[in-house]
N, C-alpha and C positions, 0 to 999 in steps of 0.2 A: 504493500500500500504506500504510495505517494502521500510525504506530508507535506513539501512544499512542491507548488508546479509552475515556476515562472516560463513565460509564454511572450518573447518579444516586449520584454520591459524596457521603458524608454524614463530616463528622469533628465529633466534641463536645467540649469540654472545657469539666468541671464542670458540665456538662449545659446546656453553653448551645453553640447550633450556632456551629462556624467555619464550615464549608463546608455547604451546603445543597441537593443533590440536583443538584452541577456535571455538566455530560455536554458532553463536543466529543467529535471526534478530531484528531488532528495526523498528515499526511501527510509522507511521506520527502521528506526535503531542503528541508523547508519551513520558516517561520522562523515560528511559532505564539505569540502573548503574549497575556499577562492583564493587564490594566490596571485601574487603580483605586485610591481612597484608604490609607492604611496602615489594618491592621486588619480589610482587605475578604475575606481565604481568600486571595488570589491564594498567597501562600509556604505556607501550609499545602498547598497542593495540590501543589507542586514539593515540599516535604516526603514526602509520600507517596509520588509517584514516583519517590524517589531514595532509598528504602527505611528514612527516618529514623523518621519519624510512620508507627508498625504497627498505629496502632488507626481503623480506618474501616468503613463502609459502603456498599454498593452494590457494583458491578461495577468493576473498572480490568484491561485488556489493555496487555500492553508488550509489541512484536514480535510479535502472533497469540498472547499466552499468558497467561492469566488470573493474575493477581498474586493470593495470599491476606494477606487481613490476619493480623498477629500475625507473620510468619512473615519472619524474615532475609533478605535478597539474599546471593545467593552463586552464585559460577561467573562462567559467560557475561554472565549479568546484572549482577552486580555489575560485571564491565568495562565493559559495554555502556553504561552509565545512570552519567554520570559530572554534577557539578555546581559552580557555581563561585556562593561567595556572596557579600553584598553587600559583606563590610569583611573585605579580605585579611589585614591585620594581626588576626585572631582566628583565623584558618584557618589560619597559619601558628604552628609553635609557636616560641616567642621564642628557646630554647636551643638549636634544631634547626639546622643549615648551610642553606644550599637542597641542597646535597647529599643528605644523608641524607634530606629531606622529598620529593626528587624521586626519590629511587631506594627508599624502600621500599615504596612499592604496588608498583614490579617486584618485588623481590623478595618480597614478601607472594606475589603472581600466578605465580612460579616462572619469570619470562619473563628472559631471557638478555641477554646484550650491554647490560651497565647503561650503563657510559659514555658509549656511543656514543649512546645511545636519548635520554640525561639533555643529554647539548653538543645533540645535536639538537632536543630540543624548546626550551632554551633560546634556539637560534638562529632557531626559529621565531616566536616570540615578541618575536625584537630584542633578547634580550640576551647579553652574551655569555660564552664557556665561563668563566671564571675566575669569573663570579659565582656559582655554585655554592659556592663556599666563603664566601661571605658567609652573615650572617645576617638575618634579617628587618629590624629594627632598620635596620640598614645602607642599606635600601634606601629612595627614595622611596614614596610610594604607589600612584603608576602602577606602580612595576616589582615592589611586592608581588602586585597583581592580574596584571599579565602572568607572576608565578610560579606565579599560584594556577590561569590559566589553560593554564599549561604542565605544571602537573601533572596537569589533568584530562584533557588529552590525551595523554598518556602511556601511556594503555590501549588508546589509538585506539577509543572511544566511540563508537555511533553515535548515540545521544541524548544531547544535552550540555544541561542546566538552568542557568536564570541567573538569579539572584535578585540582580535590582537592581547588576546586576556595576558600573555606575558611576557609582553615586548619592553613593557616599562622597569621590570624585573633583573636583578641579578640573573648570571649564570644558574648559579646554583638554587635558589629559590625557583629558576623556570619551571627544573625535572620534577620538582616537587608540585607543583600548582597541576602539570599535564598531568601525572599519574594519579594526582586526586580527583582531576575531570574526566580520567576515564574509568577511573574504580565506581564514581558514583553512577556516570553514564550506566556502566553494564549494573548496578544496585536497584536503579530507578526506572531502567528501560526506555531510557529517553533519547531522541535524534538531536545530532549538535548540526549548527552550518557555523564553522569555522572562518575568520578572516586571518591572515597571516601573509608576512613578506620571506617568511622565515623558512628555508625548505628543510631541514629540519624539522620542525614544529609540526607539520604539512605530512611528513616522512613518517612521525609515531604514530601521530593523532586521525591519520583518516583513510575511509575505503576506498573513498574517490577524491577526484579534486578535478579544479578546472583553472585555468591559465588565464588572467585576464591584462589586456594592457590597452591604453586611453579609450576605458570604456566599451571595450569589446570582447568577451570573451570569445578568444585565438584556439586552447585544446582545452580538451579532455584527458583526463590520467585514470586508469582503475587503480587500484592496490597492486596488482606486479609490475606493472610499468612505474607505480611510487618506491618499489621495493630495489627496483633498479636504479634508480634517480635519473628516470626521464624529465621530471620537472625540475631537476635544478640548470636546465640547459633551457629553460625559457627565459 
């Protein structure tokens, strides 16, 4: 089953194309990325998916149901379609606790049992319950990103977006942050669309990938042609 079906998406701004007639699908439970220099659409297109960027063209299905441009996510969708971007410290607000930043999409959502819901997914994530009372500031920047990615599971997601989740990252903090987004992927059963310039990154994290450059995506990759590293030659 196709959870994402872009169909010839087109986005402009100032009438110069970002994205330029994009088309995949991305199948459930699969680990889908967009690779390419900065500047290429790849985040614009995770943009539209995640109901930021309302102004586009073409056809986009998420879950079997045609998305309209112009028009808010809300409901199902809104839970469904969660995203984690690349520089946690902006995504978190400075004055906010992790408390309050992790419990008010539940409460936005009407969904029950905050505490328990808020210690658990920070324990999923490796951190633990008492840090909820910190603030951003407070923490490293590995453990900003693993709040950032505790709070997008918090809705239990079934398409999670990742825009460069660990480019802003030390080396070593990287290996750490992927292997925790793919232990929880295979945990949760949830489909990732990955943004990354990194062919590495691209290499661990995915079954497929697609090549894009000023706004066009040029190939397609499956998993043995990533396993060869046919895409670090784009």
């Amino acid at each position: 089953m196709s959870i994402v079906n872009l169909d010839a998406l087109q986005v402009n701004f100032a009438g110069k194309k970002a994205v330029s007639a994009a088309s995949f699908t991305v199948e459930a439970g699969e680990t889908f990325s967009l690779i390419g220099a900065s500047g290429c659409g790849k985040s614009t297109i995770l943009r539209v998916l995640a109901g930021i960027q309302r102004e586009w063209q073409g056809r986009v299905d998420l879950f079997g149901s045609a998305i309209t441009p112009g028009k808010r996510f809300s409901g199902e969708l809104r839970r469904n379609v969660q995203m984690v971007f690349q520089d946690p410290y902006a995504s978190l607000h400075p004055n906010h606790t992790l408390w309050r930043t992790l419990a008010e999409p539940l409460k936005i959502h009407g969904i029950g049992d905050i505490l328990q819901r808020v210690n658990t997914a920070l324990e999923q994530v490796g951190l633990p319950a008492d840090a909820a009372q910190r603030y951003p500031h407070q923490l490293s920047g590995g453990q900003r990103q693993r709040v950032a990615i505790a709070r997008a599971l918090l809705l239990r997601p079934q398409l999670l977006l990742l825009d460069e989740p660990t480019s802003a990252l030390d080396m070593s903090v990287q290996a750490e942050i992927l292997n925790l987004l793919n232990r929880l992927k295979q945990e949760h059963g949830m489909t990732y669309l990955l943004v990354s310039h990194d062919a590495d990154v691209i290499a661990h994290m995915s079954d497929r990938a697609a090549f894009m450059a000023e706004g066009v995506i040029q190939r397609y990759f499956d998993r043995e042609a990533l396993v060869q590293g046919e895409h670090r030659m784009s």
